[in-house]
RODO-2510 file (C-alpha; in nm, 4 decimals, decimal comma):
residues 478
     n   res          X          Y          Z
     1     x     0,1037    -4,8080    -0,7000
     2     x    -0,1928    -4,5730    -0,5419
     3     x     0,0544    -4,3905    -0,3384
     4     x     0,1998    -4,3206    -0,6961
     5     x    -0,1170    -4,2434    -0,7966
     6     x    -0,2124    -4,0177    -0,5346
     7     x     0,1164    -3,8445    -0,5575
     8     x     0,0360    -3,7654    -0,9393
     9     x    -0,3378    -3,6767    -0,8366
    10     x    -0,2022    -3,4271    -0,5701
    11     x     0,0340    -3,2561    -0,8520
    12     x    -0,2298    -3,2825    -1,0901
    13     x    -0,4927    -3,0953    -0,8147
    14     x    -0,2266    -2,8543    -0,7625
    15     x    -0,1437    -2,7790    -1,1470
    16     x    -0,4888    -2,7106    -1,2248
    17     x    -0,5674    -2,4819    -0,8797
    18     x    -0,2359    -2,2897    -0,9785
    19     x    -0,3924    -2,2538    -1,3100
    20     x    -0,7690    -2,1801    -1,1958
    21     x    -0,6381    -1,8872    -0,9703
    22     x    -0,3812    -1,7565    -1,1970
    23     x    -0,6306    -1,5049    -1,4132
    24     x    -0,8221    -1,4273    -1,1101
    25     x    -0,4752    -1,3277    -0,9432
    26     x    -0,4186    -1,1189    -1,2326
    27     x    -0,7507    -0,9325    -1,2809
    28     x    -0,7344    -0,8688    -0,9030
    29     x    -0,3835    -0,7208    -0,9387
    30     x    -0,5150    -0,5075    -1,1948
    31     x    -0,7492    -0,3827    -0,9822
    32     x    -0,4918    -0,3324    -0,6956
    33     x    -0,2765    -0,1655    -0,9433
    34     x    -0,5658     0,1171    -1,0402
    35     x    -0,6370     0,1532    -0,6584
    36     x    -0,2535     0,2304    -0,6274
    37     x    -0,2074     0,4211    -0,8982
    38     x    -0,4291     0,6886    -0,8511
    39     x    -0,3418     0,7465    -0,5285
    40     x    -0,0151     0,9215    -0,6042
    41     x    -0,0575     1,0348    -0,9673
    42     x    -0,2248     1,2965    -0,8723
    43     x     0,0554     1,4937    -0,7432
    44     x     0,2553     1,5655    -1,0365
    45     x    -0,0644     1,7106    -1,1937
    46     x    -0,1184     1,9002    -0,9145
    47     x    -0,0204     2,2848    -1,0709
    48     x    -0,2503     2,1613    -1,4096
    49     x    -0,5144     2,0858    -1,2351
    50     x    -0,4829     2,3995    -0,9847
    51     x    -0,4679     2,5999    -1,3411
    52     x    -0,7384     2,4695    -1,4286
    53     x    -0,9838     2,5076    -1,1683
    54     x    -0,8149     2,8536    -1,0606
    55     x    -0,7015     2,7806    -0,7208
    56     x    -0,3228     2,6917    -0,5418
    57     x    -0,1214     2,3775    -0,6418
    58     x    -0,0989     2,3009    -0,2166
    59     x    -0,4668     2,2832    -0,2269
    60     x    -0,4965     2,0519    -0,4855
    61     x    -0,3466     1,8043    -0,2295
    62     x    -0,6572     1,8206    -0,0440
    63     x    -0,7933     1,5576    -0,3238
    64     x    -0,4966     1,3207    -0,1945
    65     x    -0,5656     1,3133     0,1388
    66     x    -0,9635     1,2935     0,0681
    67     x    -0,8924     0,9981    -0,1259
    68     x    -0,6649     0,8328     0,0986
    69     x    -0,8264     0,8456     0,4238
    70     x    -1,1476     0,7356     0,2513
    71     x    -0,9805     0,4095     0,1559
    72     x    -0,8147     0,3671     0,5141
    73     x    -1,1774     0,4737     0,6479
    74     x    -1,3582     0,2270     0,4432
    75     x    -1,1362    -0,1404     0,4436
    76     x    -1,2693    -0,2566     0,7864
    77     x    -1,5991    -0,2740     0,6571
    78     x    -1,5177    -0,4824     0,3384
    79     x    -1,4614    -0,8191     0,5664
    80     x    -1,8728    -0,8129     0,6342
    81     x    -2,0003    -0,7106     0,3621
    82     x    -1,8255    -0,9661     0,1373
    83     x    -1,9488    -1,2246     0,4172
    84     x    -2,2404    -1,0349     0,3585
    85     x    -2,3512    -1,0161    -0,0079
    86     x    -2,0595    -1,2297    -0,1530
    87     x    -1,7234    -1,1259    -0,2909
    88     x    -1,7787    -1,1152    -0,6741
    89     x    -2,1359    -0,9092    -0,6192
    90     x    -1,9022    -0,6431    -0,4188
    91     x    -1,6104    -0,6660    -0,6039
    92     x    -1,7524    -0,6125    -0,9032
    93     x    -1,9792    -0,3550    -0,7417
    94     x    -1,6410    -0,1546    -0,6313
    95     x    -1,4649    -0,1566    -0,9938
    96     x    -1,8496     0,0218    -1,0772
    97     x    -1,8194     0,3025    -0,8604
    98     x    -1,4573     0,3286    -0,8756
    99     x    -1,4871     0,3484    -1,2719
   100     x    -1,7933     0,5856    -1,2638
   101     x    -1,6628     0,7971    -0,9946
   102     x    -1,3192     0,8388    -1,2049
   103     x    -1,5136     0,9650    -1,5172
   104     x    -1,6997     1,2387    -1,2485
   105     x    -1,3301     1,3624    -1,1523
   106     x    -1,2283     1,4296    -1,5132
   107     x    -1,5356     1,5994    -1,5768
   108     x    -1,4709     1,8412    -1,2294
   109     x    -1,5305     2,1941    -1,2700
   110     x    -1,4017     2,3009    -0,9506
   111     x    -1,2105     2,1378    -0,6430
   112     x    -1,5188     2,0613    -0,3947
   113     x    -1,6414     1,8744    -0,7002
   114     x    -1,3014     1,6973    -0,7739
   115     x    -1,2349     1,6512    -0,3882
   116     x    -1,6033     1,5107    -0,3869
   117     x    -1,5607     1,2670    -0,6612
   118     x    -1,2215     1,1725    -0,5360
   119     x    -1,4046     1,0546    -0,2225
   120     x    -1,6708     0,8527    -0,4330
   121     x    -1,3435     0,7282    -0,6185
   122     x    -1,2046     0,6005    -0,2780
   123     x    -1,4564     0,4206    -0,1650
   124     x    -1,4705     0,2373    -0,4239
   125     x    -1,0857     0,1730    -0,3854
   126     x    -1,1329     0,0916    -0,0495
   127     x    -1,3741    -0,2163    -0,1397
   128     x    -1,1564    -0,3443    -0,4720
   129     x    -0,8318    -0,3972    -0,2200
   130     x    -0,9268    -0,5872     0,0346
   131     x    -1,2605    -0,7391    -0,1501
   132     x    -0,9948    -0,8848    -0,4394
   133     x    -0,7667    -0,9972    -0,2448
   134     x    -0,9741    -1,2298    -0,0071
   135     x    -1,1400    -1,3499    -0,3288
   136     x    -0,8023    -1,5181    -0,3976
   137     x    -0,7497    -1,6350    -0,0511
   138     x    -1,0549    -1,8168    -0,0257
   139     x    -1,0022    -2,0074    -0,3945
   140     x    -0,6356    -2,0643    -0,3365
   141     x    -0,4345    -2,3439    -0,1448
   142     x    -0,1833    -2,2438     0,0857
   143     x     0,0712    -2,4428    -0,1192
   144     x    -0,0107    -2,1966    -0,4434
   145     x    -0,0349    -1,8550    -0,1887
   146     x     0,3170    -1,8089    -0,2303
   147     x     0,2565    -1,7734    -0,6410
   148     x    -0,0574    -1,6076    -0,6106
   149     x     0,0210    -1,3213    -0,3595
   150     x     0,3383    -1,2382    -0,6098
   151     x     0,0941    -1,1362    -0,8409
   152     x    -0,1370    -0,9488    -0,5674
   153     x     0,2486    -0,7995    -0,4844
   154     x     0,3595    -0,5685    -0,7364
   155     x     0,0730    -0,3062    -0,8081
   156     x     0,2145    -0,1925    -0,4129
   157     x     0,5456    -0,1940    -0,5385
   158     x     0,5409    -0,0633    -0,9315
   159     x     0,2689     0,1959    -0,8953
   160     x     0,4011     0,4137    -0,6558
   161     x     0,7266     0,4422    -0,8572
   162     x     0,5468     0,4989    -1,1830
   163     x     0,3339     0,7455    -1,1155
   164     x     0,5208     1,0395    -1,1438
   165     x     0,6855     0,9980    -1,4398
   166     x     0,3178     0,8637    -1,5825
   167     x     0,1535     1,1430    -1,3904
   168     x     0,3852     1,4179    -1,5589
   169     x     0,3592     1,2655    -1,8950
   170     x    -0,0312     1,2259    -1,9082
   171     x    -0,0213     1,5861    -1,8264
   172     x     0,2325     1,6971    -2,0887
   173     x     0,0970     1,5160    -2,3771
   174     x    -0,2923     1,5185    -2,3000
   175     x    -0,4125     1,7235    -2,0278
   176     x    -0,4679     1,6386    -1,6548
   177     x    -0,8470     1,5041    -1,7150
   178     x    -0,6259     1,1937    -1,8690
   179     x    -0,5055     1,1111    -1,5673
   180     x    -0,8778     0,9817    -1,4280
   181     x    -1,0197     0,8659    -1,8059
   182     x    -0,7520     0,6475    -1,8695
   183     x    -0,9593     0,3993    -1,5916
   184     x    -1,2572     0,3808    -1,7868
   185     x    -1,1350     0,1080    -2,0638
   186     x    -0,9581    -0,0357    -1,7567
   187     x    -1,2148    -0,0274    -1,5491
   188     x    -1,4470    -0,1874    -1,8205
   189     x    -1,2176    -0,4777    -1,8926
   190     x    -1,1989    -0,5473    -1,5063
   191     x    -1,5612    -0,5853    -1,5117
   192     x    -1,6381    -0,7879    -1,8083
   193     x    -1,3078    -1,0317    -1,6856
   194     x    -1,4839    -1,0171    -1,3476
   195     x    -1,8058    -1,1484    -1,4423
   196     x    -1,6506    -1,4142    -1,6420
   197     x    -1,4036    -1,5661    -1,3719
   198     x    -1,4649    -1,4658    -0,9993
   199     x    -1,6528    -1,7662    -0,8089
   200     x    -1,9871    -1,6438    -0,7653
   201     x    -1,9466    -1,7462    -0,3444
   202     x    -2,3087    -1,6892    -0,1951
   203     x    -2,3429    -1,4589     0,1198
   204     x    -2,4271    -1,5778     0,4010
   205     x    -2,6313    -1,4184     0,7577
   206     x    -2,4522    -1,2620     0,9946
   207     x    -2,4683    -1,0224     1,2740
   208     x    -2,5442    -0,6185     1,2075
   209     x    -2,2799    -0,4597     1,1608
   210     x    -2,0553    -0,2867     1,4424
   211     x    -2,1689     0,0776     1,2957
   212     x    -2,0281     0,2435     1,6752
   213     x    -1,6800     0,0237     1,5855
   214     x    -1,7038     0,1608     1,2174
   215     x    -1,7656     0,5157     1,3037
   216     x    -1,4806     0,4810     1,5983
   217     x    -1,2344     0,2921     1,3493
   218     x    -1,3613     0,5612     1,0402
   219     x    -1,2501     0,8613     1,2893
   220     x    -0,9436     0,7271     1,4675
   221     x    -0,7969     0,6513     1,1341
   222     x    -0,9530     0,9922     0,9280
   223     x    -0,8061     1,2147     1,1981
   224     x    -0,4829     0,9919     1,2542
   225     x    -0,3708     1,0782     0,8675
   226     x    -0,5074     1,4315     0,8396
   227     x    -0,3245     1,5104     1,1692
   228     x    -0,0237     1,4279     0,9928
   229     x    -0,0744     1,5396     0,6648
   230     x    -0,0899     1,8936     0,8217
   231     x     0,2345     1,8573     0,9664
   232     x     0,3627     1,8147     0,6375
   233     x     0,5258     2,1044     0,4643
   234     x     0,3855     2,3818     0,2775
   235     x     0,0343     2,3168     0,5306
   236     x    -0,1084     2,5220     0,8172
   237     x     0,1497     2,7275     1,0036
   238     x     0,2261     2,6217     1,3767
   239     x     0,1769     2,3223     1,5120
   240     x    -0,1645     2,3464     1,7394
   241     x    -0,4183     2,2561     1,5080
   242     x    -0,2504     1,9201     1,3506
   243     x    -0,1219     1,8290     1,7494
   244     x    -0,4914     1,8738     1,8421
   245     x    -0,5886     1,6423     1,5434
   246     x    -0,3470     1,4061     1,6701
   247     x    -0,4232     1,4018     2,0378
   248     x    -0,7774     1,3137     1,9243
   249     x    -0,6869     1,0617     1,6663
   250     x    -0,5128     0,8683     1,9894
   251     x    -0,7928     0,9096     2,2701
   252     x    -1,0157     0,7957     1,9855
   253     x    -0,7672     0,5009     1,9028
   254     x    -0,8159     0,4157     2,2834
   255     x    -1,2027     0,4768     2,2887
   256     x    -1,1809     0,2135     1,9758
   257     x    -0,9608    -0,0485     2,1336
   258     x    -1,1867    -0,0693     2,4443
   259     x    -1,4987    -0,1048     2,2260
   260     x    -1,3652    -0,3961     2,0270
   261     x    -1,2928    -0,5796     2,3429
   262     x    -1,6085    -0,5342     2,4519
   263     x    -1,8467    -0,5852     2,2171
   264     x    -1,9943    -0,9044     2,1226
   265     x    -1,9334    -0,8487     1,7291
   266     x    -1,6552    -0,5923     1,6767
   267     x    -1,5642    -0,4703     1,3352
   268     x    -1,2550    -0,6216     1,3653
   269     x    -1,1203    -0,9123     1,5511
   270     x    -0,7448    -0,9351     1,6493
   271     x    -0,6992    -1,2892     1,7121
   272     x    -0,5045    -1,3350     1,3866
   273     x    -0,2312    -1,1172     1,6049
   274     x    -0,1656    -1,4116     1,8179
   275     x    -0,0154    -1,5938     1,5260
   276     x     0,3307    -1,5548     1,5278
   277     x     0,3904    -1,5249     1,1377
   278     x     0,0615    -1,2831     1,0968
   279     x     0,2373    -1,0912     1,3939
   280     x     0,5233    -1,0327     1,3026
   281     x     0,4108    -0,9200     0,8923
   282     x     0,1347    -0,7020     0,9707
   283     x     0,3106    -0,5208     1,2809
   284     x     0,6891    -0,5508     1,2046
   285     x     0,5880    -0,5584     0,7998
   286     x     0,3845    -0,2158     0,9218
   287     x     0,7027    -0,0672     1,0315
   288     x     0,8580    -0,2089     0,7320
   289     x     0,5851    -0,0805     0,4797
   290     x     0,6354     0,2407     0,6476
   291     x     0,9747     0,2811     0,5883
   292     x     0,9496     0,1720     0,2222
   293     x     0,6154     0,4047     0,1399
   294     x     0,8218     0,7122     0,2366
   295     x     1,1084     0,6223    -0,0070
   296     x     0,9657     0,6555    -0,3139
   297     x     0,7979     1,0619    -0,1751
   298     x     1,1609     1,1974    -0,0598
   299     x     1,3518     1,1053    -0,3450
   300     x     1,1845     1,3252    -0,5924
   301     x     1,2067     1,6050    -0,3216
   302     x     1,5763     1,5163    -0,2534
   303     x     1,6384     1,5189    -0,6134
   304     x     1,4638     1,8348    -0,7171
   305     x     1,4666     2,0974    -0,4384
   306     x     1,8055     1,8835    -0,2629
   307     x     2,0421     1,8468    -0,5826
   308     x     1,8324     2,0716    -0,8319
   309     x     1,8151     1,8519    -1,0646
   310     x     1,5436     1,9072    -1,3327
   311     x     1,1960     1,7363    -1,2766
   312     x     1,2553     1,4977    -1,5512
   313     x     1,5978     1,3418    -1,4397
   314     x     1,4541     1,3049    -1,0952
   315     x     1,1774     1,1183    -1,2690
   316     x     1,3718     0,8590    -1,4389
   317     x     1,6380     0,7737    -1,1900
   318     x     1,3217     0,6742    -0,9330
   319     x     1,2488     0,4733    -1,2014
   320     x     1,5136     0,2984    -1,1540
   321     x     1,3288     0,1429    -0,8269
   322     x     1,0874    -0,0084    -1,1068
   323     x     1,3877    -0,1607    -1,2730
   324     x     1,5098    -0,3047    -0,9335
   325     x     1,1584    -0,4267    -0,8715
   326     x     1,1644    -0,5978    -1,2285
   327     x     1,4514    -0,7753    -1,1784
   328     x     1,4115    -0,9640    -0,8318
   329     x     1,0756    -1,0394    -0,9376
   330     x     1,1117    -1,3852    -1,0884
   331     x     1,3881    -1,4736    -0,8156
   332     x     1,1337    -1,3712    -0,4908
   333     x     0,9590    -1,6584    -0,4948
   334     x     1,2505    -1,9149    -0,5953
   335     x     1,4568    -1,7472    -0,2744
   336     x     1,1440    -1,7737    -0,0588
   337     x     1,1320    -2,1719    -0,1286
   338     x     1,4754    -2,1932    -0,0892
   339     x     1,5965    -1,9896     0,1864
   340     x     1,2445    -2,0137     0,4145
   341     x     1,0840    -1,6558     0,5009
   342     x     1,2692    -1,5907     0,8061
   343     x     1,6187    -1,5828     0,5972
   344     x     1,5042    -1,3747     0,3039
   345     x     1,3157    -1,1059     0,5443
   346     x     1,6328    -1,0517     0,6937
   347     x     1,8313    -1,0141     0,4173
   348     x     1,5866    -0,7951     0,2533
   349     x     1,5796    -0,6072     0,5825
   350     x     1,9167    -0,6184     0,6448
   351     x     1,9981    -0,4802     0,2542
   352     x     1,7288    -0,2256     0,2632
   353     x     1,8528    -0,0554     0,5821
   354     x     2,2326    -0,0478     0,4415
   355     x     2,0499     0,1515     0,1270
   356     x     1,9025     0,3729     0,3451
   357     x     2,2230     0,4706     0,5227
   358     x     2,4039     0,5056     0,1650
   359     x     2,1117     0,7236     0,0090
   360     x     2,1605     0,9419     0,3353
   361     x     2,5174     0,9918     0,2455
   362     x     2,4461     1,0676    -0,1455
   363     x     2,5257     1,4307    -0,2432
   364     x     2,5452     1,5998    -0,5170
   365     x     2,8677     1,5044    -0,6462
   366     x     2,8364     1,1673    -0,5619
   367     x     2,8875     0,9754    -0,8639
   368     x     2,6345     0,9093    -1,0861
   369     x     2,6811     0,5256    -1,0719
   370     x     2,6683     0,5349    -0,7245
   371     x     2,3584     0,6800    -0,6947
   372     x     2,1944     0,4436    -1,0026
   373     x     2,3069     0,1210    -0,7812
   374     x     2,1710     0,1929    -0,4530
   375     x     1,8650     0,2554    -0,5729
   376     x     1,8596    -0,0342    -0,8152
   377     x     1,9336    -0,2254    -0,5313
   378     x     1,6602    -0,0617    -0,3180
   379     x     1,4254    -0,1550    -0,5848
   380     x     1,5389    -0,5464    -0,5514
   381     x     1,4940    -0,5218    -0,1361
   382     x     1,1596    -0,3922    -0,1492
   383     x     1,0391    -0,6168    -0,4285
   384     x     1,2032    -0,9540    -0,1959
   385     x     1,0278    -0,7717     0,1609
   386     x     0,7436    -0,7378     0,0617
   387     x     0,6328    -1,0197    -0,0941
   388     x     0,8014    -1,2598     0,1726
   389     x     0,5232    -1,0024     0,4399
   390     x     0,2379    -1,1108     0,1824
   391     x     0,3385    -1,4451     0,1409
   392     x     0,3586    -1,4878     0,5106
   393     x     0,0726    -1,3119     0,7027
   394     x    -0,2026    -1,5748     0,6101
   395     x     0,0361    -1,8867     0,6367
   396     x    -0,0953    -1,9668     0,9606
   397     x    -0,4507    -1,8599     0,9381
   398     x    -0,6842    -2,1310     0,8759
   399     x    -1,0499    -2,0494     0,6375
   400     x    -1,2933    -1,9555     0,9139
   401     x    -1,0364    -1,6772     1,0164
   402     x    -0,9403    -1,5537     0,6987
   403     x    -1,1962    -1,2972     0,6743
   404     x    -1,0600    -1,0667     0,9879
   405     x    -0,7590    -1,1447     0,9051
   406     x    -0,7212    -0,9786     0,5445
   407     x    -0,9537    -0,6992     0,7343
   408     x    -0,7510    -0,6517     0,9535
   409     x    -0,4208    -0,7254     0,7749
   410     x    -0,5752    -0,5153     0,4916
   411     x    -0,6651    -0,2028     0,7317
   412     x    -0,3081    -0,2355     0,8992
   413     x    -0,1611    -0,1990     0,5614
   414     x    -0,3268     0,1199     0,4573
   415     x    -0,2745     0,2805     0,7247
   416     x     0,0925     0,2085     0,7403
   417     x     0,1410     0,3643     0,3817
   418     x    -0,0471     0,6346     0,4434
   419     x     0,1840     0,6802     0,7581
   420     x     0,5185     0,6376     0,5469
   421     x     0,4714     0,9567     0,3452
   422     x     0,3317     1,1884     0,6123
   423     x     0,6067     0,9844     0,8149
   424     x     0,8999     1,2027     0,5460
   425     x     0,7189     1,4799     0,5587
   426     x     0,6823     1,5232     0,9400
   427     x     1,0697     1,4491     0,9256
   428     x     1,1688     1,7553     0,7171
   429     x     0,9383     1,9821     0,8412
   430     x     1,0352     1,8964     1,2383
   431     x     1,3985     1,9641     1,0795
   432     x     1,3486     2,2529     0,9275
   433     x     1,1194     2,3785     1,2419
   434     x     1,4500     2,2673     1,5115
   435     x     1,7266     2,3609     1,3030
   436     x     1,5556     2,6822     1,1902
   437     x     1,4129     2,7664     0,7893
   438     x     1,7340     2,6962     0,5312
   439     x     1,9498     2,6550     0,8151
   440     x     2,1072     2,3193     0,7346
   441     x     2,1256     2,3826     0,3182
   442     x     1,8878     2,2156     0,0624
   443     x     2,0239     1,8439     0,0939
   444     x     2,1049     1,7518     0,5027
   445     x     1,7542     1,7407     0,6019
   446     x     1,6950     1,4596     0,3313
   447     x     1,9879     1,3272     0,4370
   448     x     1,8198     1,3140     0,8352
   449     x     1,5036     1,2191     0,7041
   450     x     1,6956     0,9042     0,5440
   451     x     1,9012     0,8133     0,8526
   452     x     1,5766     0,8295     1,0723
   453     x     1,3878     0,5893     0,8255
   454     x     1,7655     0,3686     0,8716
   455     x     1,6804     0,3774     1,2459
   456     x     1,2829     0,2515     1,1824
   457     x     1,4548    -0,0629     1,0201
   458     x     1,5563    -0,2122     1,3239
   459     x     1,2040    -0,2868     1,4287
   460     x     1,1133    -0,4775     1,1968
   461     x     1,4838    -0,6201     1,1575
   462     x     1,4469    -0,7774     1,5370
   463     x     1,1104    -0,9109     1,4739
   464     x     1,2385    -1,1042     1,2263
   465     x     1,5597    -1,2253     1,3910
   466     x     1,2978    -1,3985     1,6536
   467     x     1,0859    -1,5185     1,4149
   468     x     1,0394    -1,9147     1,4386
   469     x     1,2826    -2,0833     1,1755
   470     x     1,0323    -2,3188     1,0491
   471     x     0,7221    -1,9988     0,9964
   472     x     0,5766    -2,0234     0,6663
   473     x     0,7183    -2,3631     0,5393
   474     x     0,3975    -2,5180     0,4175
   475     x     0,3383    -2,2151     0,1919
   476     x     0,6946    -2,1938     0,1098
   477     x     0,6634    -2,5905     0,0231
   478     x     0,9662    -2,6489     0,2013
***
């Protein structure tokens, strides 16, 4: 009788957790999904805007990379100060500036000013990511994780793949200013939900922070992504200035590395790293996240300038990732349980590199169907790989370390889709560079720039083919 009694008080513990955590999963998401959002829809109103404030569409990309490296620049600092000053007092604080500073880039009368407010806008993104996310973490038993990291899942996944076709529409039926205003009732909502339901956690005391680590981390990763944004196409001609960028974005990575060692409270602790399952999602899953970031950038560009197909077609056939995405969704979980994480990241692995391989044989004539299943089917791989990553990476971590881990996890992340779309860049433009300007016709260097991203796969394929059998279990409830 009182182990049935526990047994029903466990469920009923568990019921009400899953429950508890379920809203504040959601507003969190939402959050995650603004953050995500914004960081690519920008780039279909790119010749608006450059209209508009009377300069070059290419410069307007300036405002993308701003806003990008300012997030990757300012995650490692979120871990303190939400030890700090507490996670609903910063979280809340970052929907604040990120609202504010959205209504200041619609009301931009030039691009310093935009490029400007776009940086204000990032920092606030770069506290609402990993801020929200350890707010769940800390509220939410490992035996609900895998439920509540679906929902902290699919902002990464939808709002890449939406934003274009949003992006372009915002633009045709408004004007570009909707793009940013269209955050403010968001925004808004987020905050009044916030103050409502996040667990007012106190802060607690805790070392200074590692400002030498910070302003090491905050350059190694700033000159890391500009390096390679400038080896993207359509940037500075010749490759001196971006390999220069590059050199120093390594020596610094170096400087960094030593510093953390050494100091007695570094920025960011790598301990989680000797955790098999956090291993193996935040450095194979970085390879992984990569490789998926830079799909969703050369379509489009394989579409358009490849086939020459008009902008809308290409639009709503990368939709059809969404639909893929939509689909798997209220299997990933169910398979997770099932199969155990170490079955389902191969097979999303395994399927996603097999897509890759037939999207770098797709031509023109291919048929139509052809084209509309594989990347359907990519879609349903990346939904299933990366929330088994998500699911995994904290399985293992206990409380005390869960704070450096999401920084850490949460830093890895960023940088790793940042990486993936100066990653298919870098690809065509080293083509185009070897093989000589129009050289190999509109639609082979996509097709190289896919098999290369095939090759990446393996990575994170044999990472997970040594992966223990049993990783993950207790969040899987198996």
């Amino acid at each position: 009788m009182v182990t049935v009694t526990a047994r029903v008080d466990r469920a009923s513990t568990r019921r009400r957790s899953a429950t508890l955590n379920r809203p504040l999963a959601l507003l969190v998401a939402g959050t995650f999904f603004m953050e995500n959002l914004d960081g690519t829809i920008i780039a279909t109103a790119a010749p608006a805007i450059a209209a508009d404030l009377g300069v070059e569409p290419v410069d307007v990309n300036l405002a993308m990379t701003a806003y990008l490296v300012t997030i990757a620049v300012g995650i490692p600092i979120s871990g303190w100060l939400t030890d700090r000053f507490g996670g609903r007092r910063i979280l809340m604080t970052a929907i604040a500036v990120f609202t504010v500073a959205s209504l200041l880039c619609a009301l931009s009368v030039n691009l310093p000013m935009l490029v400007g407010m776009r940086i204000l806008q990032g920092v606030g993104g770069a506290l609402m990511v990993p801020v929200g996310r350890l707010v769940v973490l800390r509220v939410t038993d490992k035996r609900d994780l895998l439920d509540a990291v679906a929902y902290l899942t699919w902002p990464a996944l939808v709002a890449p793949v939406l934003a274009p076709a949003l992006g372009g529409w915002i633009t045709t039926v408004a004007s570009w200013h909707w793009i940013f205003l269209i955050n403010l009732p968001l925004g808004v909502v987020a905050l009044v939900v916030a103050a409502r339901i996040v667990p007012a956690l106190d802060g607690r005391d805790l070392p200074p922070l590692d400002w030498t680590g910070f302003v090491l981390c905050a350059a190694t990763l700033a000159a890391l992504l500009i390096g390679l944004e400038l080896l993207g196409p359509q940037q500075v001609d010749g490759a001196l200035v971006p390999v220069a960028v590059l050199v120093g974005a390594v020596a610094l990575a170096l400087l960094t590395g030593v510093w953390f060692r050494r100091a007695a409270h570094p920025l960011l602790r790598f301990d989680a790293l000797q955790q098999q399952s956090f291993r193996v999602s935040n450095v194979g899953g970085g390879v992984y996240r990569l490789v998926i970031s830079a799909v969703p950038f050369l379509l489009p560009l394989l579409f358009q300038v490849g086939f020459g197909w008009s902008p809308v077609r290409a639009g709503l056939l990368v939709l059809l990732l969404f639909l893929g995405n939509v689909t798997i969704k209220p299997a990933t979980s169910p398979l997770i349980r099932h199969f155990g994480f170490r079955s389902v990241l191969i097979g999303s692995i395994l399927g996603g590199l097999v897509v890759l391989v037939g999207l770098a044989l797709v031509r023109p004539g291919t048929p139509l169907p052809v084209t509309v299943g594989l990347l359907v089917l990519s879609g349903v791989f990346r939904s299933v790989g990366f929330s088994a990553y998500n699911s995994l990476q904290f399985a293992d971590v206990d409380q005390p370390g869960m704070t450096d881990a999401n920084t850490l996890a949460s830093t890895l992340q960023q940088v790793a889709v940042g990486l993936g779309v100066a990653l298919g860049a870098v690809v065509l433009r080293v083509v185009d560079l070897v093989a000589g300007p129009g050289t190999l016709g509109p639609v082979l260097p996509y097709a190289i720039a896919f098999g290369v991203l095939a090759a990446l796969m393996v990575h994170p394929l044999v990472e997970a083919l040594v992966l223990h059998r049993a990783a993950g279990n207790e969040v899987a409830g198996r």
